[in-house]
C-alpha positions in Angstrom: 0.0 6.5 -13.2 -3.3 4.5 -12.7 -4.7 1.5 -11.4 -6.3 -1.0 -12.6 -8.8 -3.2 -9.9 -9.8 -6.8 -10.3 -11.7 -8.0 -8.1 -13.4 -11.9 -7.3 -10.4 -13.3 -9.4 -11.2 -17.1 -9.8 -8.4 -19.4 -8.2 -6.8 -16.1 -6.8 -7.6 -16.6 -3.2 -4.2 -16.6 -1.4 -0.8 -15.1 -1.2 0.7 -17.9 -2.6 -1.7 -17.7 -5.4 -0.8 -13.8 -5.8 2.6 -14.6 -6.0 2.3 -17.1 -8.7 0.5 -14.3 -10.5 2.9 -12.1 -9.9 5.9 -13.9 -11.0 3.6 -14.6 -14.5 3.7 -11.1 -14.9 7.3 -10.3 -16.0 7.3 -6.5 -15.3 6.3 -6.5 -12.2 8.8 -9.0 -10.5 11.4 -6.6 -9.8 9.1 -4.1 -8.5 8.5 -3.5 -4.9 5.1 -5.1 -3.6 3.1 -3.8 -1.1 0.7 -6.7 0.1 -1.9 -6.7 2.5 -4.4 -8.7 3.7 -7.7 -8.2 6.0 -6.1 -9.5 9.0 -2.8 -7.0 8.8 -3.9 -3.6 7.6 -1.6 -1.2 8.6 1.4 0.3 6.6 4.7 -0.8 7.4 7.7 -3.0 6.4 7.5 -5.0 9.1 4.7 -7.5 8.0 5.5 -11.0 7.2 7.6 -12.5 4.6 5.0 -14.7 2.2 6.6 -16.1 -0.7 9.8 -14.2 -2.3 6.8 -11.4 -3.5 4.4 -10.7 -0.8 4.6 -9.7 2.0 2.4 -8.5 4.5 1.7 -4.9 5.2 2.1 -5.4 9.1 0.3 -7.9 11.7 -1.5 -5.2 13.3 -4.7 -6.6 14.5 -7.4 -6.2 11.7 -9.6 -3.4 13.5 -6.8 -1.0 12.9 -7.4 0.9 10.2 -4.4 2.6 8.1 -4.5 6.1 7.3 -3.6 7.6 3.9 0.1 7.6 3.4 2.0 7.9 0.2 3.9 4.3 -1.4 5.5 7.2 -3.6 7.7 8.5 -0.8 11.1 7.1 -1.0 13.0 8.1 -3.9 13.9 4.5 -5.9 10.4 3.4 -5.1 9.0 1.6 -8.2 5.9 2.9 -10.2 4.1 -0.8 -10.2 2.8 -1.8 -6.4 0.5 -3.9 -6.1 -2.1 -4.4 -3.1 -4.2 -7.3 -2.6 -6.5 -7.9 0.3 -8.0 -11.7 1.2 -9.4 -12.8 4.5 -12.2 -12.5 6.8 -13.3 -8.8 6.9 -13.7 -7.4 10.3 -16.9 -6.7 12.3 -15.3 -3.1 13.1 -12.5 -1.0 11.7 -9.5 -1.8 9.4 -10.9 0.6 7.0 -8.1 1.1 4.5 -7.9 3.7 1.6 -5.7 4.1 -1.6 -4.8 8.0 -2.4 -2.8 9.4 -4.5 -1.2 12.0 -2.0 0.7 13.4 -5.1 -3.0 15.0 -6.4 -3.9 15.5 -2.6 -1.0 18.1 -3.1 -1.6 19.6 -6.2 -5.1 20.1 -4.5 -3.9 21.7 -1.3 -4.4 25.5 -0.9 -0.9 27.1 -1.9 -1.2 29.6 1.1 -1.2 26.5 3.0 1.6 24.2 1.2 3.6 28.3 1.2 3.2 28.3 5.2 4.4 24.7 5.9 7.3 25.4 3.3 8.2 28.5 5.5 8.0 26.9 9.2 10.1 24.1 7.5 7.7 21.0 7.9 8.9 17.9 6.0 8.2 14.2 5.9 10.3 11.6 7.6 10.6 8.6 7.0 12.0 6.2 9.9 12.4 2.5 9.5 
Protein backbone atom coordinates (compact mmCIF):
# COMPACT_ATOMS: atom_id res chain seq x y z
CA UNK A 1 0.00 0.00 0.00
CA UNK A 2 0.99 3.68 -0.07
CA UNK A 3 -0.24 7.06 -0.62
CA UNK A 4 0.34 9.38 -2.73
CA UNK A 5 -0.51 13.34 -1.43
CA UNK A 6 -1.28 16.26 -3.72
CA UNK A 7 -1.86 19.03 -2.36
CA UNK A 8 -3.00 22.98 -3.81
CA UNK A 9 -4.46 21.10 -6.84
CA UNK A 10 -5.43 23.95 -9.38
CA UNK A 11 -9.36 23.97 -10.22
CA UNK A 12 -9.66 21.15 -7.49
CA UNK A 13 -11.47 23.09 -4.86
CA UNK A 14 -14.81 21.30 -4.31
CA UNK A 15 -16.46 17.93 -4.02
CA UNK A 16 -17.95 18.17 -7.17
CA UNK A 17 -14.63 18.97 -8.53
CA UNK A 18 -13.14 15.73 -6.67
CA UNK A 19 -15.71 13.76 -8.05
CA UNK A 20 -15.08 14.72 -11.65
CA UNK A 21 -11.54 13.72 -10.88
CA UNK A 22 -12.51 10.82 -9.60
CA UNK A 23 -14.71 9.43 -12.27
CA UNK A 24 -11.42 10.46 -14.74
CA UNK A 25 -9.59 8.04 -12.94
CA UNK A 26 -11.02 4.68 -14.07
CA UNK A 27 -9.61 2.44 -11.20
CA UNK A 28 -10.80 4.03 -8.64
CA UNK A 29 -14.63 4.46 -9.44
CA UNK A 30 -15.66 1.28 -8.06
CA UNK A 31 -13.76 1.71 -5.01
CA UNK A 32 -15.11 2.90 -1.85
CA UNK A 33 -14.34 6.66 -1.02
CA UNK A 34 -13.89 8.02 2.08
CA UNK A 35 -14.39 11.94 1.75
CA UNK A 36 -14.00 14.52 4.18
CA UNK A 37 -13.89 17.93 4.45
CA UNK A 38 -12.87 20.61 7.21
CA UNK A 39 -16.29 21.27 8.27
CA UNK A 40 -17.17 17.31 8.92
CA UNK A 41 -14.17 15.54 10.41
CA UNK A 42 -15.16 12.66 12.13
CA UNK A 43 -15.30 8.96 10.86
CA UNK A 44 -18.51 7.61 10.00
CA UNK A 45 -20.98 6.54 7.14
CA UNK A 46 -23.28 8.76 8.05
CA UNK A 47 -21.95 11.98 6.33
CA UNK A 48 -23.70 13.48 3.39
CA UNK A 49 -24.24 12.15 0.01
CA UNK A 50 -22.17 14.68 -2.56
CA UNK A 51 -22.15 13.50 -5.92
CA UNK A 52 -22.50 9.55 -6.76
CA UNK A 53 -18.53 9.48 -5.19
CA UNK A 54 -18.16 11.57 -2.26
CA UNK A 55 -19.45 11.62 0.47
CA UNK A 56 -18.89 13.27 3.59
CA UNK A 57 -17.13 11.68 6.50
CA UNK A 58 -19.90 12.92 9.01
CA UNK A 59 -21.39 16.51 9.88
CA UNK A 60 -19.85 16.60 13.19
CA UNK A 61 -19.09 20.10 13.95
CA UNK A 62 -15.40 20.91 12.67
CA UNK A 63 -13.75 21.20 16.24
CA UNK A 64 -14.10 17.55 16.63
CA UNK A 65 -11.25 15.95 15.89
CA UNK A 66 -11.27 12.11 14.76
CA UNK A 67 -9.11 9.65 16.29
CA UNK A 68 -7.07 7.01 14.47
CA UNK A 69 -9.18 4.27 13.23
CA UNK A 70 -8.50 1.78 10.57
CA UNK A 71 -10.46 2.24 6.73
CA UNK A 72 -8.95 -1.49 6.47
CA UNK A 73 -11.43 -2.97 8.88
CA UNK A 74 -14.23 -4.52 7.11
CA UNK A 75 -13.37 -7.41 5.04
CA UNK A 76 -14.43 -6.42 1.14
CA UNK A 77 -13.09 -2.96 1.85
CA UNK A 78 -11.18 -1.72 -1.29
CA UNK A 79 -7.36 -0.99 -1.20
CA UNK A 80 -7.88 2.64 -3.07
CA UNK A 81 -9.65 5.35 -0.54
CA UNK A 82 -9.31 8.38 -1.14
CA UNK A 83 -9.48 11.49 1.41
CA UNK A 84 -9.77 14.98 0.46
CA UNK A 85 -10.19 17.86 2.84
CA UNK A 86 -11.51 21.63 1.50
CA UNK A 87 -12.97 24.33 3.64
CA UNK A 88 -12.33 26.84 6.18
CA UNK A 89 -9.92 25.24 8.85
CA UNK A 90 -11.04 25.73 12.33
CA UNK A 91 -9.72 28.10 15.01
CA UNK A 92 -9.59 24.91 17.50
CA UNK A 93 -9.67 21.20 17.03
CA UNK A 94 -10.64 18.88 14.14
CA UNK A 95 -7.24 17.59 14.10
CA UNK A 96 -7.39 14.53 11.91
CA UNK A 97 -4.67 11.84 11.34
CA UNK A 98 -4.06 9.09 8.59
CA UNK A 99 -2.39 5.68 10.23
CA UNK A 100 -1.83 2.75 9.03
CA UNK A 101 -3.19 0.74 12.19
CA UNK A 102 -2.01 -2.42 10.27
CA UNK A 103 1.98 -1.26 11.13
CA UNK A 104 0.59 0.27 14.53
CA UNK A 105 0.17 -3.58 15.01
CA UNK A 106 3.07 -5.06 13.71
CA UNK A 107 4.71 -2.42 16.16
CA UNK A 108 2.76 -3.27 19.24
CA UNK A 109 4.62 -5.29 22.03
CA UNK A 110 3.64 -9.04 21.47
CA UNK A 111 3.20 -9.50 25.39
CA UNK A 112 0.59 -6.93 24.87
CA UNK A 113 -1.26 -8.04 21.42
CA UNK A 114 -0.67 -12.08 23.48
CA UNK A 115 -2.74 -10.51 26.68
CA UNK A 116 -5.62 -8.88 24.61
CA UNK A 117 -5.67 -12.18 22.51
CA UNK A 118 -6.17 -14.06 25.82
CA UNK A 119 -8.89 -11.79 27.65
CA UNK A 120 -10.67 -12.03 24.20
CA UNK A 121 -10.70 -8.27 23.10
CA UNK A 122 -11.85 -7.71 19.48
CA UNK A 123 -13.01 -4.94 17.31
CA UNK A 124 -16.64 -4.25 16.55
CA UNK A 125 -17.90 -2.66 14.16
CA UNK A 126 -21.64 -1.25 14.51
CA UNK A 127 -23.36 0.64 11.89
Amino acid sequence: YGAIYFTSVPELHTPQDLAMLMRSLKSMTSTFLLVTSVSSLLPSFAGTKLSDVVRTASDEPPEYAIEPHSEYHTAGLPHKIALFAHGQVPDYGGEWMVVDTRRVMEELDKAVVRKFDELGACYKVFY
